[in-house]
N, C-alpha and C positions, 0 to 999 in steps of 0.2 A: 504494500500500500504506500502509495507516495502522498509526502507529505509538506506544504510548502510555505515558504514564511520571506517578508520580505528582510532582507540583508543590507548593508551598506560599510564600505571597507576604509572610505575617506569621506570626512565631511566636505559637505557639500554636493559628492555625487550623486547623479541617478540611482533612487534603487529600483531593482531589477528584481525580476521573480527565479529563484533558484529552487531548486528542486534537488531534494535532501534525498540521498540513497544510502541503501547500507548503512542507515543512523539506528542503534540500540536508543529504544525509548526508557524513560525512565518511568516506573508504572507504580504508584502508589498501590500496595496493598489492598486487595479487598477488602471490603467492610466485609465485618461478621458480627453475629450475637452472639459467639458461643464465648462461655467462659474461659478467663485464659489464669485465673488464679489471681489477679492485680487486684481486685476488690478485697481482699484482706480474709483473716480465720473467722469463718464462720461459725455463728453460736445459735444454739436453741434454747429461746426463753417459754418457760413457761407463764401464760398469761388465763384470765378465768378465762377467755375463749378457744383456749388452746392454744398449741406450740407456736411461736413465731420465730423466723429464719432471720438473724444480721448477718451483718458482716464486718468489721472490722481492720481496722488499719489505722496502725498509728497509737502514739501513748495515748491513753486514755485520762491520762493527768493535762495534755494539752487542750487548749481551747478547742471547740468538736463541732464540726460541720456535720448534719445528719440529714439524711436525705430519704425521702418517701416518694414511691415509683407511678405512676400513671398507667391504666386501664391496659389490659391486655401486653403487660410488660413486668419486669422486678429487677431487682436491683442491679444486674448484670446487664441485662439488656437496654433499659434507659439509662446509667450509669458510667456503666465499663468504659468507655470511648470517650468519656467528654473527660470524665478524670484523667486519663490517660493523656491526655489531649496535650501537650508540650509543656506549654504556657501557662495551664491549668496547673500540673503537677509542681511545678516553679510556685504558684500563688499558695497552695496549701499544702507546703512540703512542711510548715512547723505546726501543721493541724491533725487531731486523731478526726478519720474519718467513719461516720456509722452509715451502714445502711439497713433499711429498715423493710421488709416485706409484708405486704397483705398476708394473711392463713391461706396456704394452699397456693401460692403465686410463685413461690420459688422456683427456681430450675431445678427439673425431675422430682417435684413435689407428687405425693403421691395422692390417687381422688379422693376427697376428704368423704369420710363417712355417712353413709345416710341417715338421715335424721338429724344429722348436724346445724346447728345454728348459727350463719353468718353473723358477725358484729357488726351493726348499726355504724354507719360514718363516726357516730359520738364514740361509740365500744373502741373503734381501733385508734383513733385518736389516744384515749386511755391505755391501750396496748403499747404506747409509745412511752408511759411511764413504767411500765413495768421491764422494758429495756434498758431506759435509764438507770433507773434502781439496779439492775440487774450487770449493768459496767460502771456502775459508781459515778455517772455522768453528774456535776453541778447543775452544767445549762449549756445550751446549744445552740449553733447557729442552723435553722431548719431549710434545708434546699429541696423544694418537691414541685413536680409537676403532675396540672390535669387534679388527678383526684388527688395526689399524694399532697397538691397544696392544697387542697382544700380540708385535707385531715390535720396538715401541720396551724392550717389559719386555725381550725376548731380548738387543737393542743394550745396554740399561744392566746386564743380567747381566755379558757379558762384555766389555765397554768402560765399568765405574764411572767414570775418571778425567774422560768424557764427558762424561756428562750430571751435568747441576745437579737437578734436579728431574725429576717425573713426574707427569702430567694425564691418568688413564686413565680410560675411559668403555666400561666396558661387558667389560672385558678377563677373556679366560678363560686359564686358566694351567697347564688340564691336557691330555691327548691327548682328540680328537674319541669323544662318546659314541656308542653303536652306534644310538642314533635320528636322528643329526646327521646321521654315516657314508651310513647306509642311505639319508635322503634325497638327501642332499648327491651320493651316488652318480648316482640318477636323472636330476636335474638335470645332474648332469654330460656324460650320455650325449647329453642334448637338446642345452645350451650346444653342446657340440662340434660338432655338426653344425650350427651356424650356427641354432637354433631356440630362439628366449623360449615357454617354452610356458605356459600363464595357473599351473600347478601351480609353475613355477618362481618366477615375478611373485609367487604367495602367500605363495613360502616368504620371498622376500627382504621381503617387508610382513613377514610375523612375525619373524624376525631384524630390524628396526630398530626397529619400533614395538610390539611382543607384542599388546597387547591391543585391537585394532584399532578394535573399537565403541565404546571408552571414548576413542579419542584424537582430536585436531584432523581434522573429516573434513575440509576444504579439504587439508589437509596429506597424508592420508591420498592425494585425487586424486593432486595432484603427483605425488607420488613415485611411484604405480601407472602413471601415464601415463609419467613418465621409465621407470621399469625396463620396462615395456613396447615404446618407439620410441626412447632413444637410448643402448641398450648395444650394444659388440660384443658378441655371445653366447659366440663364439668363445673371445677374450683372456678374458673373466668366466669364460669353466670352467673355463682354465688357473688362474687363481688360487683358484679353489671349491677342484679338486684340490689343489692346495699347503697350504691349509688346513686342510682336513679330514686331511691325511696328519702334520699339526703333531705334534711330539714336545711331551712334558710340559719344562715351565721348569725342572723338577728343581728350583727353590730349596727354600728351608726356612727355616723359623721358630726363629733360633739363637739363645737368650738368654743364653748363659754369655758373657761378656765374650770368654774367653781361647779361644774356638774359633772367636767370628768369623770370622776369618783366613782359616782353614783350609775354611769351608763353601759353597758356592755360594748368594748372597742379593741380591738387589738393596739396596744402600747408599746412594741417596739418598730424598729425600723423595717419596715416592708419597699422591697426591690422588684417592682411588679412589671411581668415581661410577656409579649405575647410577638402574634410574627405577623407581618401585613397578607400572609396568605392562610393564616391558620383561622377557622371556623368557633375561635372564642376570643377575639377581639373585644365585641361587645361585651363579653363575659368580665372580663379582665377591665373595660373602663366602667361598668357597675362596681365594682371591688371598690373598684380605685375610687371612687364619689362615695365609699362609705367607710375611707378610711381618714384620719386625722392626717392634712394635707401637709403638717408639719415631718411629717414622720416616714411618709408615701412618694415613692419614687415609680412613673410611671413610663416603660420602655416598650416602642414598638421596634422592629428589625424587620427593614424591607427586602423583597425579594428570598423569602425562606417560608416553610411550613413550622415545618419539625427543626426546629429553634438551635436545640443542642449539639444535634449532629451535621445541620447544613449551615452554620456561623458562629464554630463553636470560639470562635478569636472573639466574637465581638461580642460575647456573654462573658467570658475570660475577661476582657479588658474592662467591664461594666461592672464585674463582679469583688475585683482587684480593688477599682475606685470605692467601692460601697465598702471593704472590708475597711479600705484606710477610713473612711467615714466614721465607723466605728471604733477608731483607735487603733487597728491594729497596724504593725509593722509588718509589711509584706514585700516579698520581691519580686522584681519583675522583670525578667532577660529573656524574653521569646524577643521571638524577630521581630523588628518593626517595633517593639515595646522601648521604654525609657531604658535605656541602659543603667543596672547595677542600684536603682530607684530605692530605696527604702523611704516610706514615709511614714506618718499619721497626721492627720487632719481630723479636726473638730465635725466639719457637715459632709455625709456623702452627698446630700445635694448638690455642694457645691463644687465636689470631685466628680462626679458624676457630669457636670458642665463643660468638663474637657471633652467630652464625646458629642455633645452637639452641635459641633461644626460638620459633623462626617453626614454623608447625604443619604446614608442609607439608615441610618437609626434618628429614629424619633424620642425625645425624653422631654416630659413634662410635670409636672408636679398634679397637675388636674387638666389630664386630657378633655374632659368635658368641655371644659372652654376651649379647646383647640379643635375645632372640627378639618383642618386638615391635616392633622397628625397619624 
């Protein structure tokens, strides 16, 4: 296959079209989802709902980023690749990292038992403290996508003292809409009886990637191949149902000083991100209108579905600024990044603002009032 590019050998000459033969390309690796060990010693905690799968990496006496997975996926699969990720592992090489599994979601989990009783969006929320408790965690910084943030937004509702911060992707914050419902329902009836049926495979592509023709088709394979040959169907309904049955976060956008107190809100710093082709935009700028604008950082990343794996540099670079926001000291030597940077700063808002020149990412503090963001 010939392959052609233009060249030029002095300034100012004509370039010319040359045609490159016998060139060895250089082929980046295939994606894959299978486990490669990087995600750390796996533990099983016992919870009143039953066993739950982490994972583990890093002292656990260090400041601790913990992460919950997204619908038809677990910690390996939404995970494995973004940590990995050059730039990333550079920003949280002086962090213990947990990851955290639904019941029954892990790789080669086995069908959970009949008669078994899923845990409520609230129940696994709670499951999150009984890992804690169970690695001696103080408090954590919470990274989850899809569902998995919307179990950490529940965790840091009603346990603030927890969490340090919030890395949400994709997070919806009210009860299932009746188009969600009504599919969600379908799918359910199939999952249960042990059957991927290609209607179900479509829905879970649109839920991660929305606009399917516009995104990474190598990536696009993958992931249709996985949700086609390595889910239980089974455990994946259990938690479709759990989901879709989710209660609204109840929080609320309280700006009077003197009734904080008193209101249901999430209190620490939220890093809210979603992708100009992913199918919960809207999801993500309801959130964001019902969080404390002081506290709420809201990011869109243009030309991507699936957030993590098709710009995973430009989550890296957002996620780097929001940790110095928080005080912490991080470094940062990927390519293209600040050379040898160690900082901390007072606002990630206002670290966060170094990114707003670039044309492909939007950040606002209240997208509401920015209707072309």
């Amino acid at each position: 296959m010939a392959h052609y590019v233009k060249v030029s050998t002095m300034p100012g000459e004509v370039l010319d079209d040359a045609e490159l033969r016998q060139v060895q390309l250089s082929v980046a690796p295939s994606r894959t989802l299978s486990e490669d060990g990087s995600t750390g010693t796996k533990v099983t905690v016992d919870t009143p709902h039953g066993p739950v799968t982490a994972a583990v990496s890093g002292d656990p006496t260090r400041p601790v980023i913990l992460s919950y997975h997204d619908l038809g996926l677990n910690h390996v699969t939404n995970f494995q690749a973004f940590f990995l990720y050059p730039e990333m592992r550079n920003v949280v090489n002086n962090f213990c990292i947990v990851h955290v599994n639904a019941p029954g979601q892990e790789e080669g989990a086995p069908t959970l038992p009949e008669g078994y009783v899923y845990p409520t969006m609230e129940e696994l929320a709670d499951t999150i403290t009984c890992v804690k408790n169970h690695l001696h965690l103080r408090s954590f910084i919470g990274f989850g996508v899809g569902l998995g943030a919307n179990v950490l937004a529940r965790y840091a509702t009603k346990y603030p003292n927890y969490v340090d911060a919030l890395v949400l992707v994709n997070c919806s914050s009210t009860q299932a809409g009746w188009i969600e419902w009504g599919y969600q329902k379908l799918n359910i009836r199939h999952l249960r009886s042990g059957t991927m049926t290609t209607g179900t495979v479509d829905y879970l592509m649109w839920h991660h990637f929305g606009k399917l023709e516009e995104c990474n088709q190598d990536l696009v394979t993958v992931y249709r191949q996985h949700f086609e040959r390595a889910i239980n169907p089974t455990n994946l309904g259990l938690l479709v149902d759990s989901y879709i049955r989710r209660s609204d976060l109840g929080i609320v956008r309280e700006l009077d000083p003197n009734k904080k107190k008193d209101v249901r809100m999430i209190r620490c710093q939220v890093l809210n991100i979603t992708a100009n082709l992913s199918p919960h935009i809207e999801d993500t700028v309801t959130f964001n209108g019902r969080l404390d604008p002081t506290l709420a950082t809201w990011m869109k990343i243009q030309d991507v579905g699936l957030v993590l794996d098709e710009a995973p540099g430009k989550v890296v670079e957002a996620f780097r600024l929001f940790l110095q926001g928080q005080g912490y000291a991080v470094h940062s030597r990927g390519i293209g990044s600040r050379q040898g940077s160690i900082a901390s700063v007072t606002s990630s808002t206002t670290s966060l603002r170094d990114l707003r020149e670039a044309r492909d990412i939007h950040i606002t503090e209240n997208p509401l009032q920015n209707p072309t963001a």
